[in-house]
C-alpha positions, 0 to 999 in steps of 0.5 A, spaced: 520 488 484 523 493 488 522 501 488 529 502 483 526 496 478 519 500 477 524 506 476 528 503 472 521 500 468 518 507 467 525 510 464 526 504 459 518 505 456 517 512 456 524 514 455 525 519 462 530 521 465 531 516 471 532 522 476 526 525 474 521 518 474 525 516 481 524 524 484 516 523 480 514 515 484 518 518 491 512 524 491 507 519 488 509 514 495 509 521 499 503 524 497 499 517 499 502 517 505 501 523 507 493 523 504 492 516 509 495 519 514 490 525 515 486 519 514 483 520 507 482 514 502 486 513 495 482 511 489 486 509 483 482 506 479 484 499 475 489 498 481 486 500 487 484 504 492 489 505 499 484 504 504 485 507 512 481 501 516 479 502 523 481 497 528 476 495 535 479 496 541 480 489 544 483 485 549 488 480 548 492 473 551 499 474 554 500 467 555 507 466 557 506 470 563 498 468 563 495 475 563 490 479 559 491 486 555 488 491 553 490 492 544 486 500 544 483 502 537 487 504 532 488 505 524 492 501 519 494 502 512 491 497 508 491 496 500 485 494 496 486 491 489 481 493 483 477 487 481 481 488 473 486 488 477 485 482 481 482 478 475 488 479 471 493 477 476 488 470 478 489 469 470 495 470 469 499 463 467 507 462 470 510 458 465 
């Protein structure tokens, strides 16, 4: 499912306009990207929360030119599921 069908989605079950709902999940993406930015955390609960995890600094292999580098610490975004939300997903049955 892609960003246009969720729009599409949204308008169909609550009768918004599609302008509206397209301008209304551009600020929901942006204000997250903005709070893991600054390095808070997102809490949606019964979804789940997006979640700014802290890599190590660490050393790694380049082995076609069998040389070692240094990886620095860093942050990346990650998204963790509620567990409703993972349970439905578990038990849910494609037929």
């Amino acid at each position: 499912m892609t960003k246009a069908d969720i729009v599409n989605e949204i308008a169909k079950n609550t009768g918004i306009e599609k302008v509206t709902v397209q301008k209304t999940v551009e600020a929901l993406m942006e204000t997250i990207k903005h709070s893991m930015v600054t390095g808070n955390n997102v809490y949606l609960r019964g979804f789940g929360s997006f979640i700014v995890k802290k890599r190590a600094k660490k050393t790694a292999r380049n082995i076609s030119k069998n040389t070692t580098i240094i990886i620095p610490a860093h942050n990346i975004p990650a998204f963790k599921p509620a567990k409703s939300f993972i349970t439905k997903v578990k038990s849910h049955v494609k037929k």
